[in-house]
N, C-alpha and C positions, 0 to 999 in steps of 0.2 A: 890129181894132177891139175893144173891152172891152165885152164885155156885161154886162148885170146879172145875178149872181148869188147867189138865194136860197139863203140857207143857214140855215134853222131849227133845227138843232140845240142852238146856243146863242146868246142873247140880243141880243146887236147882230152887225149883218154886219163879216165878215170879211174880205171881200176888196172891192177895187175895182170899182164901180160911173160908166154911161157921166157921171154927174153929178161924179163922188165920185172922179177920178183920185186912187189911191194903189197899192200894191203889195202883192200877197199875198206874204208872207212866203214862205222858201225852204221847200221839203220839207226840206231837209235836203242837205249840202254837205260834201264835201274828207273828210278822214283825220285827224282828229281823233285824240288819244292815246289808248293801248286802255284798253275801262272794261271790266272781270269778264272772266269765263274768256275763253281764245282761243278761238275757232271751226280748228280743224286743217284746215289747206292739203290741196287733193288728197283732201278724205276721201273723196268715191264716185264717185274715179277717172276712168276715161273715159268718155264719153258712152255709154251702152246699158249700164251694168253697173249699172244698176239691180237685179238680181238676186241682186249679193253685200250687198246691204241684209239679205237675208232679210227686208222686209218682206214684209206679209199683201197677198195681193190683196185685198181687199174690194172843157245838153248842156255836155259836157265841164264845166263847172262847173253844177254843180246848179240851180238853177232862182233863180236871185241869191239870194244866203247870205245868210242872219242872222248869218254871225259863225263861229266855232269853236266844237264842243261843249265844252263845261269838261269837264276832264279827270277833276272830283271833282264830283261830285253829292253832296255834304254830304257825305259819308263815311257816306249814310243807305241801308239797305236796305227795299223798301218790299212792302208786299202786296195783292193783290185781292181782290175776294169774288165769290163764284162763287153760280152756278143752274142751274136745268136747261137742256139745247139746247132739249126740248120747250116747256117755260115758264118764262117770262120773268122771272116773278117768286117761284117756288121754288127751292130747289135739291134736288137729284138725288144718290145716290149709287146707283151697281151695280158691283155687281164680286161674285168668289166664285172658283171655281176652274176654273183652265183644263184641257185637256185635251190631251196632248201625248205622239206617241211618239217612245221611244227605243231605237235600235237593233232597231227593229222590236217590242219589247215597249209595252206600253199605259201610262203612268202618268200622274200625276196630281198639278198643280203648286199647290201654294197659292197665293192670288193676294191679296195684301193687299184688305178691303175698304175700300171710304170713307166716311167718318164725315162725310157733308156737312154735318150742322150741327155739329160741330167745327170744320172749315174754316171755315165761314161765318164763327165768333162769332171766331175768329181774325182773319179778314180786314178785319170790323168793327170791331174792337178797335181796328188798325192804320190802318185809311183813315177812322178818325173824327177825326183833325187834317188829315187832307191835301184839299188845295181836289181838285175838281171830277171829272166821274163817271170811273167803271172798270167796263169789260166783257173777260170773261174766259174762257177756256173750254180746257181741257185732258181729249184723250181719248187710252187706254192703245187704240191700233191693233191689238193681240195679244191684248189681254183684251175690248173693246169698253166698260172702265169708264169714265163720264165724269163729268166735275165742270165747271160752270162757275156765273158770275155774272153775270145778264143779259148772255146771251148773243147775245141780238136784240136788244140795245140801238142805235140807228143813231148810229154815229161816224163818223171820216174818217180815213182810210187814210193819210195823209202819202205818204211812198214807198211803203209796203210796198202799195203797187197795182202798182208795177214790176212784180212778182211775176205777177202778171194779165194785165200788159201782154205780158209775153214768153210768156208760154203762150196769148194768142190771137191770139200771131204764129206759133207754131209752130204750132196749127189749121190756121193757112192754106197755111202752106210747110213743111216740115223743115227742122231745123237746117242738115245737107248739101247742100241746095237754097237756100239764104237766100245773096247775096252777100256776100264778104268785110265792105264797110262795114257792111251790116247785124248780122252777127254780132259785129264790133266794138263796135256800139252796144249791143247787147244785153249783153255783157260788162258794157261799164261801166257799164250800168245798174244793174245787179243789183251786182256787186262795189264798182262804187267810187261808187254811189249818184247817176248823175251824168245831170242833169235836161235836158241839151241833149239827150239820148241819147233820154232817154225821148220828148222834144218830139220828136223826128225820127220814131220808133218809132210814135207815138198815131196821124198820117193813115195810115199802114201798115197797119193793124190793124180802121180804118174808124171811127179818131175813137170818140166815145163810144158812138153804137148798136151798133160793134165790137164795146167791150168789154164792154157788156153782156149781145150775144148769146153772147159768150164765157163768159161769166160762168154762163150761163143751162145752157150744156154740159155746162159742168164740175160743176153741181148748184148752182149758188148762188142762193142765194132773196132777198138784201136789198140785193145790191149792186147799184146803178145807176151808171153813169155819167153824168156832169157836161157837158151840151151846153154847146159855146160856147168862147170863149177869156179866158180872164181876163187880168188887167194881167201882161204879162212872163212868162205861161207858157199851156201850156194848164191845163186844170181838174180834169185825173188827182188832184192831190193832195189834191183837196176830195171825191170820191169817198167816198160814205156807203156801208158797212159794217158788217156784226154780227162779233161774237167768233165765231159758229157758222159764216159764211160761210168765213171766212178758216180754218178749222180743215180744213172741209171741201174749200177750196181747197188746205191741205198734203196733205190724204187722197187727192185724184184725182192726186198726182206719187207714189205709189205705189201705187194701186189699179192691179191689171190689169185691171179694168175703166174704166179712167179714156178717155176720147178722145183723150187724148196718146197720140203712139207711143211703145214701151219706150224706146228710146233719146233722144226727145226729154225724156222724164221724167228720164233721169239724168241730160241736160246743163245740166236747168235746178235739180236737185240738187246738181250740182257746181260748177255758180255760186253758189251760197249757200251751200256748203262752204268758199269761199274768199273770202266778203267782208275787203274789209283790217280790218289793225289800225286800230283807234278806233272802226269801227264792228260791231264784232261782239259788243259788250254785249245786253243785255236778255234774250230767255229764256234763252240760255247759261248765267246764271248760276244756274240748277239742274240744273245736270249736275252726275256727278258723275266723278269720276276717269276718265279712260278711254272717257268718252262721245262717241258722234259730235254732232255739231250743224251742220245749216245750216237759214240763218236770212236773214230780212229786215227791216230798222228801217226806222221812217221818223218824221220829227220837223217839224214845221210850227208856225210863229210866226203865231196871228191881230194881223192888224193894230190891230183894233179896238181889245181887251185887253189887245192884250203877253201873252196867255199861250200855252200852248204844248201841241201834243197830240202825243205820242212812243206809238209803236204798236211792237210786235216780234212776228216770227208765226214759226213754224216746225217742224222736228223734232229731235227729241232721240233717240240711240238708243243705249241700254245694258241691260246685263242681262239679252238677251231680249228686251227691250222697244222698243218704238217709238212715243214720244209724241210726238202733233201737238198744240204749244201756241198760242194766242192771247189776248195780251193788248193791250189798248188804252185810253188814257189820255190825259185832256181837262184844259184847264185849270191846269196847273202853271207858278208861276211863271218857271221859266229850265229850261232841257233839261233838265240834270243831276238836278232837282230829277223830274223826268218819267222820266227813265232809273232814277232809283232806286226811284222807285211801280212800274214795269212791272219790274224784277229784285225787287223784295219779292212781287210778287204772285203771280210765277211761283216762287220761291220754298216761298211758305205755301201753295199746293196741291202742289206737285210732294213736298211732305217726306209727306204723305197717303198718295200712291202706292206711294212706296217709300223704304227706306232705304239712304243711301251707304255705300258700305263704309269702314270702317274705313283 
């Protein structure tokens, strides 16, 4: 049965209502052609090797396609603007120097600082032609420096709640304990984006007070989930989120303090090490040479509008470093055009951080 569901975020409803039979747009669908960097196959290996991260403790078809993602989003690269995790409407810079030994001696690592109103006027420069909001948020894991731009903004997750989805199934079972089918679901969720999976996966997990209390575990303060069933799927994809939640959702698959078990943390790492080609664009494209990356997209057509909200969450790890980015983006006329605002924005902060090598 289709319930009615509120969604205030932006201005007329988006999904099908019991009056109002129409179809929520797909999260996001199929293997589309690869857009920016690859994400590298196999990068964090077998399940439980979590540990050679060196980070810091601290269905079957999507959910009914919109179509193929274009392959060229203008040939545009796009950017965000950023604020603080704490407040919503400043931005934050910290960083200075880290402290590190080697070979049992003591030394002392420079650590680029952030120029956040640099960033900012950068990112406002850039997203002052582009339609409808951006929430953003990137922290350096190893340094503790963060940058974002309203960061507590509430948006919608498209897929990259999959991401949520499988870590408050592994709460409840381990990977090694989950039956074959299930861990095939979970696979192609994660990897090949694929919304039958997730739909199968949501009563598993206990439906949306599931995944909130899940949510709730793992630190996340803004995400709620979505009661009810919507037309042609369940409601995961409408799933309201901050840039900060989702940051902090990459942070607990490598905190040793996280609720996940170590090895459930790397299996759900090395699922997102290996999403296919077409869909392993958006923050990837601020890596730099040699960088690891896994990552989750997710991209949802409102009905209402025709337009379109494209989100990429994840980690980046080179140079020492290991950044959890989150970006997320409302309102864009056609995907591509959405893929490109979320690779500009990760982008013009990640060049802040640090520079690629030569």
């Amino acid at each position: 049965m289709a319930l009615v569901v509120l969604w205030s975020l932006l201005a007329a409803p988006a999904f099908a209502t019991a009056s109002a039979p129409a179809r929520a747009r797909a999260p996001d669908r199929g293997s589309p052609r690869a857009l920016g960097p690859p994400v590298i196959p196999g990068l964090f290996g077998e399940a439980g090797s979590v540990g050679e991260l060196g980070l810091p403790g601290v269905g079957r078809r999507e959910a009914r396609p919109e179509g193929p993602v274009p392959s060229d989003p203008h040939g545009e690269r796009r950017s965000g603007v950023t604020r603080t995790a704490g407040r919503p409407d400043r931005a934050e810079e910290t960083g200075g120097r880290s402290e590190r030994d080697e070979e049992g001696a003591g030394t002392v690592e420079q650590v680029r600082r952030i120029d956040a109103k640099k960033i900012t006027r950068r990112l406002d420069r850039y997203l002052a032609t582009r339609p409808g909001p951006v929430a953003a948020l990137v922290k350096d894991l190893t340094t503790g420096r963060v940058y974002g731009y309203r960061p507590r903004r509430p948006m919608i997750t498209a897929s990259t709640a999959k991401v949520q989805i499988l870590m408050a199934l592994l709460l409840r079972t381990p990977w090694q304990k989950l039956p074959a089918a299930v861990r095939r679901d979970a696979g192609a969720m994660i990897r090949y984006s694929d919304n039958h999976a997730a739909d199968r996966l949501w009563p598993r997990i206990g439906a949306a007070s599931g995944f909130t209390a899940a949510g709730r575990k793992l630190g996340l303060r803004h995400t709620e989930g979505v009661p009810g069933t919507c037309v042609d799927l369940y409601c995961w994809g409408i799933t309201r989120t901050s840039a900060e939640d989702q940051v902090r959702l990459v942070q607990a698959l490598v905190s040793e303090r996280s609720p996940l078990r170590a090895a459930d943390r790397g299996r759900v790492l090395r699922l997102m090490g290996e999403v296919v080609d077409g869909q392993d664009w958006g923050i990837s494209a601020a890596r730099c040479r040699g960088d690891r990356v896994a990552l989750k997209n997710g991209w949802l057509k409102r009905v209402s509008t025709e337009r379109w909200a494209v989100v990429s969450a994840g980690l980046i790890r080179g140079g020492g470093h290991d950044y959890a980015i989150a970006v997320l983006t409302e309102g864009g006329p056609e995907v591509g055009y959405g893929i490109a605002t979320v690779e500009g924005v990760a982008e013009r902060i990640m060049k802040s951080f640090r520079r690629c090598p030569a």
